[in-house]
C-alpha positions in Angstrom: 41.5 49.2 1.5 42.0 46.3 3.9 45.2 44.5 2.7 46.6 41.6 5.0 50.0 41.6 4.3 52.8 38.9 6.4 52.2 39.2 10.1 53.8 41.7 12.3 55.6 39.4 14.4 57.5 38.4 11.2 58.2 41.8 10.0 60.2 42.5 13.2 62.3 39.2 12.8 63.0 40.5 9.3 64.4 43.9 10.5 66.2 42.3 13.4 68.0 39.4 11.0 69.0 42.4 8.5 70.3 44.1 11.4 72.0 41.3 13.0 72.9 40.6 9.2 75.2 43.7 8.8 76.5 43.3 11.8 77.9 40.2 11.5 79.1 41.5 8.0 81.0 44.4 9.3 82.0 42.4 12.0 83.5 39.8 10.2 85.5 41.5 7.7 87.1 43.4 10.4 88.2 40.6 12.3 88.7 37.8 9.8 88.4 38.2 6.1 88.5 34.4 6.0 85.6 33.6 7.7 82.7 32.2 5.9 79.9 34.2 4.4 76.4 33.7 6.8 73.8 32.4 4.7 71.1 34.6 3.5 67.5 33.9 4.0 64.2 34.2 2.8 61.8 36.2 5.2 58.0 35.5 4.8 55.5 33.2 5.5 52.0 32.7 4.4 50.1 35.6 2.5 46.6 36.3 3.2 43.5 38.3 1.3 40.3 38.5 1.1 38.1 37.0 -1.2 35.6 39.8 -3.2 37.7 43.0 -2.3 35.1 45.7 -4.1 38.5 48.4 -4.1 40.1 49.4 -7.3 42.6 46.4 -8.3 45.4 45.3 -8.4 45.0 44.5 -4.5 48.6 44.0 -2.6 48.5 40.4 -1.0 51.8 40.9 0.5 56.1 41.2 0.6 58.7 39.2 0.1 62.5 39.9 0.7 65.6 38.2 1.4 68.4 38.7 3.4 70.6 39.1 0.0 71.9 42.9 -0.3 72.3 43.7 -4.0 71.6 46.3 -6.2 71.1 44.0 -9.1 68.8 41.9 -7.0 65.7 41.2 -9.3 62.2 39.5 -7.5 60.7 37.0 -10.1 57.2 34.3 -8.9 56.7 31.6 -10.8 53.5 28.8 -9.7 49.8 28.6 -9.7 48.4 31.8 -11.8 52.0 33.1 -11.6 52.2 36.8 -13.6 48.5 36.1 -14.5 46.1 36.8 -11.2 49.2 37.6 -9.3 52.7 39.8 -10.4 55.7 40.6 -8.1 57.6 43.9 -8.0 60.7 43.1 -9.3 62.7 45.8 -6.8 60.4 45.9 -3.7 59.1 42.1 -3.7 55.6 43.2 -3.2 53.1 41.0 -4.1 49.8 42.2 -5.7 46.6 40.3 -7.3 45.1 41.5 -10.5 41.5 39.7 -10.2 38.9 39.7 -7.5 39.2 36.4 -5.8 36.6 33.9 -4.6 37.4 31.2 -2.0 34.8 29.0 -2.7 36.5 28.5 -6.1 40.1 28.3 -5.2 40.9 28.6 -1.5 44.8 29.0 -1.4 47.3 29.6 -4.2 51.0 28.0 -3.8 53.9 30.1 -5.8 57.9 30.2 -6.0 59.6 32.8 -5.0 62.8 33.7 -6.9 66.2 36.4 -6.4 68.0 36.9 -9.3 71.0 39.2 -10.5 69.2 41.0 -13.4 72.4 40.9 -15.0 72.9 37.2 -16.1 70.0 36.1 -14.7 71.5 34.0 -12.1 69.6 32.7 -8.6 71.5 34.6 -5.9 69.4 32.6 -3.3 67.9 28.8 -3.5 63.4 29.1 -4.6 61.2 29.3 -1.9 57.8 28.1 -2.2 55.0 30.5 -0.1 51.3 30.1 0.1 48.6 33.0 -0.4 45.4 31.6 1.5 42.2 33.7 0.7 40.2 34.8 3.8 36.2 33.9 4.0 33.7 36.5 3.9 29.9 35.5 4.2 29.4 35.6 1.0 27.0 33.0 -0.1 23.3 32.1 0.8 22.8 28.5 2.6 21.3 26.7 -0.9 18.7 23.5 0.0 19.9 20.5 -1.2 16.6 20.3 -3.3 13.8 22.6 -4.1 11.2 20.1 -2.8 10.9 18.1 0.0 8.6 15.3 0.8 7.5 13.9 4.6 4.8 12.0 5.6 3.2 11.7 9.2 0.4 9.5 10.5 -2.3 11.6 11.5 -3.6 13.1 15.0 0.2 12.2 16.2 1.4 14.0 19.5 2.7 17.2 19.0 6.5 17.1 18.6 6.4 14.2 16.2 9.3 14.1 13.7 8.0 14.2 9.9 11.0 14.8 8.0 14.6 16.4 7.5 15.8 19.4 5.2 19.2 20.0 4.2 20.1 23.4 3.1 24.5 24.0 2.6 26.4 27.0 2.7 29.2 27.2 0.4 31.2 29.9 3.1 34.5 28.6 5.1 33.0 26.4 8.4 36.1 27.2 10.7 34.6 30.8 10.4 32.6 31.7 13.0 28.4 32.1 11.5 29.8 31.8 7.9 28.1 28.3 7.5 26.8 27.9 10.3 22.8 27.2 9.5 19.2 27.8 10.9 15.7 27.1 9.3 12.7 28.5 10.0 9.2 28.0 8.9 7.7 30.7 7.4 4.3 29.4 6.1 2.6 26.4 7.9 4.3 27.5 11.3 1.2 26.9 13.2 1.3 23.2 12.2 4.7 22.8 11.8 8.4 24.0 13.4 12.0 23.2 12.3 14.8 22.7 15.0 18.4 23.8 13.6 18.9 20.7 12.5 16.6 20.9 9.4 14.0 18.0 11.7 10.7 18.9 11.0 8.0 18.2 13.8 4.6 18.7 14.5 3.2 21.4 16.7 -0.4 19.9 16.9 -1.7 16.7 17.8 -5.8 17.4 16.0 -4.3 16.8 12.3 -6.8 15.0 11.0 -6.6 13.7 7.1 -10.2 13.4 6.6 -10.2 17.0 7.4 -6.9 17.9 5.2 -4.6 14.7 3.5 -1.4 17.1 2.6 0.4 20.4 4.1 2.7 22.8 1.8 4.9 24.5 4.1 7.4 27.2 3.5 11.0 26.5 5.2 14.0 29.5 5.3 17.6 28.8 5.7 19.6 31.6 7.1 23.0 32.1 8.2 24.6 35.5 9.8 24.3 38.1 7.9 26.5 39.0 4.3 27.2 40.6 1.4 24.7 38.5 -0.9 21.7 37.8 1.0 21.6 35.5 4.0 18.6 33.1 3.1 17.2 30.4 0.8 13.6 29.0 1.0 12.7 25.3 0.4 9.3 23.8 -0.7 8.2 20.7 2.0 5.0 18.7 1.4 3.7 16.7 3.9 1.0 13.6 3.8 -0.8 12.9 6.3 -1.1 8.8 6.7 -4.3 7.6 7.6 -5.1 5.7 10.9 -8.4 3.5 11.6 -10.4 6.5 13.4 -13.1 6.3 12.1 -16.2 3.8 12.5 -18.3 2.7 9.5 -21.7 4.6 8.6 -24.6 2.5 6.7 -25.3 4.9 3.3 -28.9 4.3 3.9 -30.9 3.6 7.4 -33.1 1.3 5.1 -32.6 -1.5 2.2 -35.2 -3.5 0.3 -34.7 -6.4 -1.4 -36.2 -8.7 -3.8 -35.8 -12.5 -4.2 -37.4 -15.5 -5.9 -38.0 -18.4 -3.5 -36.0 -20.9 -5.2 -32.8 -19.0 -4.7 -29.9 -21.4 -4.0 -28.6 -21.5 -0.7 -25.6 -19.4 -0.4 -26.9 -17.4 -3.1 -26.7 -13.6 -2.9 -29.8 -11.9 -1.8 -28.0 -8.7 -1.9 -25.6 -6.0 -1.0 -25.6 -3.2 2.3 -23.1 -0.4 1.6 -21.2 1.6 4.7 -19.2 4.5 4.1 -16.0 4.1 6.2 -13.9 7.5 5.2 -10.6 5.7 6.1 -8.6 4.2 3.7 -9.5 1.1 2.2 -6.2 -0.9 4.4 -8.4 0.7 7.3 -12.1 -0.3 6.7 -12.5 -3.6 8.8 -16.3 -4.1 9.1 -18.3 -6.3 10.6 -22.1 -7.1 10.2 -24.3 -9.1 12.8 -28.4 -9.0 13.4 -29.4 -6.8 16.2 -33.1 -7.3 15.9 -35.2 -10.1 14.5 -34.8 -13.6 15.0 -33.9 -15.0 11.3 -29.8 -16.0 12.0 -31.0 -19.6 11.6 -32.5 -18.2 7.8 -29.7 -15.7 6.8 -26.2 -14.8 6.8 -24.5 -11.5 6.3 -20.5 -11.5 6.0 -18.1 -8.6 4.7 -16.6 -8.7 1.3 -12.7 -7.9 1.8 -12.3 -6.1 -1.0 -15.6 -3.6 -1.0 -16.5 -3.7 2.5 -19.9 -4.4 2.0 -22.5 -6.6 3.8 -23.4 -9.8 1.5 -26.4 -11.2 2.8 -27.2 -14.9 1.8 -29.9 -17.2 2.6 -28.5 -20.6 5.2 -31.7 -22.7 3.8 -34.2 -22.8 1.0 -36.7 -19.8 1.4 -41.0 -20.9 0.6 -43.1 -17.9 -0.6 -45.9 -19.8 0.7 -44.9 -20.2 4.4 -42.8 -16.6 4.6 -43.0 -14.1 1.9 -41.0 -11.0 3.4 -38.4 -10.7 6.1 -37.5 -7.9 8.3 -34.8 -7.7 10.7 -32.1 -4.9 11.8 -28.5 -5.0 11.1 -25.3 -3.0 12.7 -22.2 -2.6 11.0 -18.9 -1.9 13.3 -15.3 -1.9 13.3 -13.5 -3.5 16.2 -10.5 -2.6 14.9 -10.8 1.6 15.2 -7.9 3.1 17.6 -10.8 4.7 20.0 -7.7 6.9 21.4 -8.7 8.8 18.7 -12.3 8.3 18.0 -14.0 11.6 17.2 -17.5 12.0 17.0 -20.9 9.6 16.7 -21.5 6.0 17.7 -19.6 3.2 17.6 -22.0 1.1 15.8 -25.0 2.2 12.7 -28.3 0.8 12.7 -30.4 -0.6 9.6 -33.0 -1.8 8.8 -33.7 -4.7 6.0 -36.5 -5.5 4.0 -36.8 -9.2 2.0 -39.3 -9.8 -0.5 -39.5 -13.5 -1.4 -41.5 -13.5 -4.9 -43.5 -16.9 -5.6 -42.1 -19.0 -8.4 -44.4 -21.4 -10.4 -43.0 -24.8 -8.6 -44.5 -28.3 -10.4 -46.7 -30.7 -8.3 -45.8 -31.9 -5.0 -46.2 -35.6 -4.7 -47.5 -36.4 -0.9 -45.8 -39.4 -0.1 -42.9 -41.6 -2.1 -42.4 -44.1 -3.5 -45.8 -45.8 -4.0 -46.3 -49.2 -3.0 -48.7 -51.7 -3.7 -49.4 -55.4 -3.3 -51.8 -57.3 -5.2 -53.0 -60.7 -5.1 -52.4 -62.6 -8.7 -55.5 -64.0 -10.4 -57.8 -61.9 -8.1 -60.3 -60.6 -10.7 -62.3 -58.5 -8.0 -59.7 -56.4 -7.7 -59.6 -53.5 -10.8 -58.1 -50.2 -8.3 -55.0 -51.0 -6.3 -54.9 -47.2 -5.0 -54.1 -43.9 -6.1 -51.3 -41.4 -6.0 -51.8 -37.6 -4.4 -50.2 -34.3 -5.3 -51.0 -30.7 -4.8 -49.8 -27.4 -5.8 -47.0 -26.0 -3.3 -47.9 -22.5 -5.2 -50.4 -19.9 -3.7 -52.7 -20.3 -6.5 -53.4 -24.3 -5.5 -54.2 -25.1 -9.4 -55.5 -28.9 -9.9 -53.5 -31.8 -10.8 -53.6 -34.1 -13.4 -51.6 -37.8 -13.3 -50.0 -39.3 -16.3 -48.3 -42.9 -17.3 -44.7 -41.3 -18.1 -42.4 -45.0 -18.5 -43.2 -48.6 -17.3 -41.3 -51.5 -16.9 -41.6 -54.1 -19.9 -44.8 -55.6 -18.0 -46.0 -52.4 -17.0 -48.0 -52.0 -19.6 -50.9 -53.9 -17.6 -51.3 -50.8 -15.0 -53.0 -48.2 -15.6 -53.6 -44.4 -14.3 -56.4 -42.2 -14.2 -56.5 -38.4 -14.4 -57.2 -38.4 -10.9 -54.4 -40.5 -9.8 -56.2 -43.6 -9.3 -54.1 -46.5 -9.6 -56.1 -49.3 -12.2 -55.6 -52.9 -13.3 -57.2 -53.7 -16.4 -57.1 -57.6 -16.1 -55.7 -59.6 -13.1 -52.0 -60.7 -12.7 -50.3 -63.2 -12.7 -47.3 -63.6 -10.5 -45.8 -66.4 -12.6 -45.5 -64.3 -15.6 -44.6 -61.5 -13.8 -43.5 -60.6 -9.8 -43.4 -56.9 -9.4 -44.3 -54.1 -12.0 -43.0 -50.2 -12.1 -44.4 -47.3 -13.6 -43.7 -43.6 -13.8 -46.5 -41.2 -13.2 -46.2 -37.4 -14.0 -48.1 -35.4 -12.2 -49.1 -31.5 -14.1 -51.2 -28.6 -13.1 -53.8 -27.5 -14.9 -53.8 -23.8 -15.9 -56.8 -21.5 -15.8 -57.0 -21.8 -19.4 -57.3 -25.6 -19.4 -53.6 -26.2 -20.8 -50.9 -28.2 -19.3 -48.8 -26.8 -17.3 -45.0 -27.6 -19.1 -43.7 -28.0 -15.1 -44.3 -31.8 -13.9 -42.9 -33.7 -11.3 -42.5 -37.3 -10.9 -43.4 -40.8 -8.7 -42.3 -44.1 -8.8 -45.0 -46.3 -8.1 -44.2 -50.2 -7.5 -46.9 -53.4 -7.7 -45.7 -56.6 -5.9 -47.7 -59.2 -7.3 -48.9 -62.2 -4.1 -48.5 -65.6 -4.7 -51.5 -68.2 -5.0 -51.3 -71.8 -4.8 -52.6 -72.3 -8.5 -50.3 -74.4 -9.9 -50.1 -78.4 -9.4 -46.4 -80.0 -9.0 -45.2 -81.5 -12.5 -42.0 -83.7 -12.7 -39.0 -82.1 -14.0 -37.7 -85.2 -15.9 -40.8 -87.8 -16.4 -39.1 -91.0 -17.1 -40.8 -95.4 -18.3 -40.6 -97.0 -15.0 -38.7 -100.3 -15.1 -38.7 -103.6 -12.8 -36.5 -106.6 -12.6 -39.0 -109.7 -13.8 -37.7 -111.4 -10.6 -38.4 -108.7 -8.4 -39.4 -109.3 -4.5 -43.0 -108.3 -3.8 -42.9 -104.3 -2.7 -39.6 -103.8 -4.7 -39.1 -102.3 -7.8 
């Protein structure tokens, strides 16, 4: 059994001041009774013992003593677990513990040391306080701070990149030499990851690639020199890879075909390409433009920020009758990809895109407006002042028929024909009336005979001519009156 009892150097000066102490006894009673008696002293210092002693107990920690020579001298402790963990031999002053001590509980005990006459009990020298430290063994395993540990680390960085830290803490006395001192090591993942003893966790390639693998579970071991429990702990670390823009966006399909009525509004949505861009959505930055086919002037295609894909929409009306399909080639790209670490394919995709524009049944297309017409009043030669024209603007050129819609209040006195033609029944007069406006409708005429319900209108205005067919009249007619002795040629 390995005791540490007070150090040697101190056991000497004990023997040498009990020598030195009878000497001066003898001495002085010999030579002068009167002198004073020397005073007596404790001899000690600080106690040691191991923590986990795997002997039989008690264990002896150590000795006190004191200069005082009396048969009746009694050794009593009093303190911290005082005649509990430790007990004193009354005669000999030796010092034993009756439990197995741990140091990372309790470190260092401090107790009184007393010398009595077992007689009446009475101090024969002043208490003493002493310490009793316990002494380290590597007794405990370096424990991680936590059982799981998170990083995160963009991906394809350099090899030697910092991810994250782990903490593992050992419970043994520092100031001993490899009792807390600790190292990590990885033990699964090593050949993507290392550990420097400082718990940093690094990369040890620069291909990690999170469209290949997003996360990493690694394995990390704490150790410390070797003990009496164990000398290791292990520590979950899981470690996200955080996406960069590497990669360039792919059309889904080399072709799309789309379908749209003619009278689709401008700015309208003809429809919608689709990429796949297998970054992350903060990462997908494309942009559409026409490669091939010379319709910019006829459509736009810009990028929705939130889906990423290609809205195409027409920059002016569309006419089945003078295009009905489009086809041009579009590229998506990003200009935005880090091309440090661009991988594999082109920088740009190809499609192609296919527009349909379907005929709607559009009303009558009048050729000219307004419609304007002068007449001379009274002229009753003159029954057709013209005629209005419209056509079908639809592939299927379907014939037109003209109708009165509204007039004017005088408008009563034209007149329209099926055909268009523009008719006065009676001539006008410009006196009762200058000008007269009409509506005329204008509706195609189905295969079946039947109106078509879509119509358009014209606006068509007679300016009536004047004619010199009325004589002057006096506005106020009044008796003429002369003076009876009027001059000749005055009234």
């Amino acid at each position: 059994m390995n005791h540490l009892i007070q150090l040697l150097p101190l056991l000497l000066a004990s023997t040498f001041a009990d020598k030195e102490s009878q000497k001066t006894d003898h001495n002085s009673s010999s030579n002068n009774a009167s002198h004073k008696r020397l005073k007596r002293d404790w001899i000690w210092n600080q106690m040691h013992i191991k923590e986990e002693i795997d002997t039989p107990l008690p264990h002896h920690v150590g000795k006190i003593t004191s200069s005082v020579r009396n048969s009746n001298a009694k050794y009593i402790i009093e303190g911290e677990y005082a005649n509990t963990i430790f007990k004193v031999e009354e005669t000999s002053g030796d010092v034993y513990a009756f439990e197995r001590l741990d140091r990372e509980k309790k470190a260092e005990y401090e107790l009184t040391a007393l010398i009595i006459d077992r007689r009446n009990n009475q101090s024969l020298e002043p208490p003493s306080k002493f310490i009793i430290k316990v002494y380290d063994v590597n007794d405990n395993v370096p424990v991680f701070v936590q059982k799981v540990f998170n990083g995160s680390v963009p991906e394809m960085s350099p090899v030697g990149t910092s991810v994250t830290k782990v903490t593992a803490v050992d419970a043994d006395d520092p100031t001993v030499t490899g009792h807390a001192t600790v190292t990590y090591q990885v033990i699964e993942g090593q050949e993507y990851f290392t550990v420097d003893d400082s718990g940093v966790i690094s990369t040890t390639r620069a291909d990690l690639d999170r469209e290949t693998r997003s996360t990493y579970e690694i394995i990390v071991k704490a150790k410390d020199a070797p003990g009496s429990s164990g000398d290791s702990s292990t520590a979950t670390v899981i470690i996200t890879l955080t996406d960069i823009n590497d990669n360039f966006p792919v059309f889904k399909h080399s072709s799309f075909h789309f379908k749209v009525p003619e009278n689709i509004s401008v700015g309208g949505e003809v429809g919608r390409v689709k990429v796949e861009d297998i970054d992350e959505p903060q990462h997908r930055n494309t942009r559409y433009s026409f490669v091939r086919g010379n319709y910019r002037d006829t459509f736009e295609i810009v990028a929705n920020p939130f889906t990423n894909e290609g809205i195409i929409r027409p920059k002016k009306p569309l006419d089945f009758e003078k295009v009905a399909e489009y086809q041009f080639d579009i590229e998506a790209t990003d200009p935005t990809v880090d091309l440090r670490y661009f991988k594999s394919g082109g920088p740009r995709s190809i499609s192609r895109v296919t527009i349909e524009v379907t005929d709607v049944d559009e009303p009558p297309v009048f050729t000219k407006l307004p419609y304007e017409f002068k007449v001379k009043e009274n002229d009753p030669e003159i029954l057709t002042l013209g005629s209005v024209w419209a056509h079908d603007p639809d592939a299927a050129k379907r014939k037109i028929r003209f109708i009165r819609r509204r007039a004017s209040p005088n408008g009563d006195y034209i007149r329209v024909s099926d055909t268009g033609i523009i008719q006065l029944p009676k001539p006008l007069d410009r006196e009762f009336s200058s000008s007269y406006n009409i509506t005329v409708a204008a509706q195609e005429i189905l295969e079946d005979g039947r109106l078509s319900d879509r119509e358009s209108h014209a606006q068509v205005h007679v300016i009536v001519d004047d004619e010199n067919d009325n004589a002057p009249e006096l506005v106020y007619p009044e008796e003429p009156r002369v003076c009876e002795n009027a001059a000749p040629g005055k009234v």
